[in-house]
C-alpha positions, 0 to 999 in steps of 0.5 A, a space after each residue: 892373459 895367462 900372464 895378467 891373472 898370475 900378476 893379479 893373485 900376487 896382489 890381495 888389493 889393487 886397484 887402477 888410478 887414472 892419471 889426467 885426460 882421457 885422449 882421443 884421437 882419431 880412432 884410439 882413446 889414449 889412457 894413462 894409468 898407475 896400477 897400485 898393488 898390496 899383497 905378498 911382498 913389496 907394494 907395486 905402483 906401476 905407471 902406464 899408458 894403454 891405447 885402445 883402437 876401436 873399429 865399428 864402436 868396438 875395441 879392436 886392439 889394446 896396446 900398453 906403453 911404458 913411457 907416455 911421452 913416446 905414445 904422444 910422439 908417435 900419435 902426433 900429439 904434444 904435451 899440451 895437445 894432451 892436457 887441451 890448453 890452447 
């Protein structure tokens, strides 16, 4: 967490911007991301994917992916799973 603040107070704005669908699957939601940041030094943009596991409708474990097409793979799903084509 220690980590997630100092990250933060870098930044004087910043703000998270869903990239496409919200994904479930099974008991994870799946949620790709860019994380932009304005502040002391060079803007950050920063793409992402966090997968939430939830037990008993509660969040139960958050994990963070760099690379979105590897999150599918090991979820079983395909790029067209994700976008809901048939």
């Amino acid at each position: 967490m220690r980590l997630f603040e100092q990250w933060r107070e870098t930044f004087d704005t910043y703000v998270t911007e869903l990239i496409g669908d919200i994904i479930e699957a099974a008991d994870r939601v799946v949620v790709r991301q860019v994380w932009h940041g304005v502040g002391r030094g060079p803007e950050a943009h920063v793409e992402s994917t966090v997968v939430f596991t939830f037990r008993e409708g509660k969040v139960s474990y958050v994990e963070q992916f760099w690379d979105y097409a590897a999150v599918l793979e090991t979820l079983g799903l395909s790029e067209q799973d994700a976008r809901g084509d048939s």
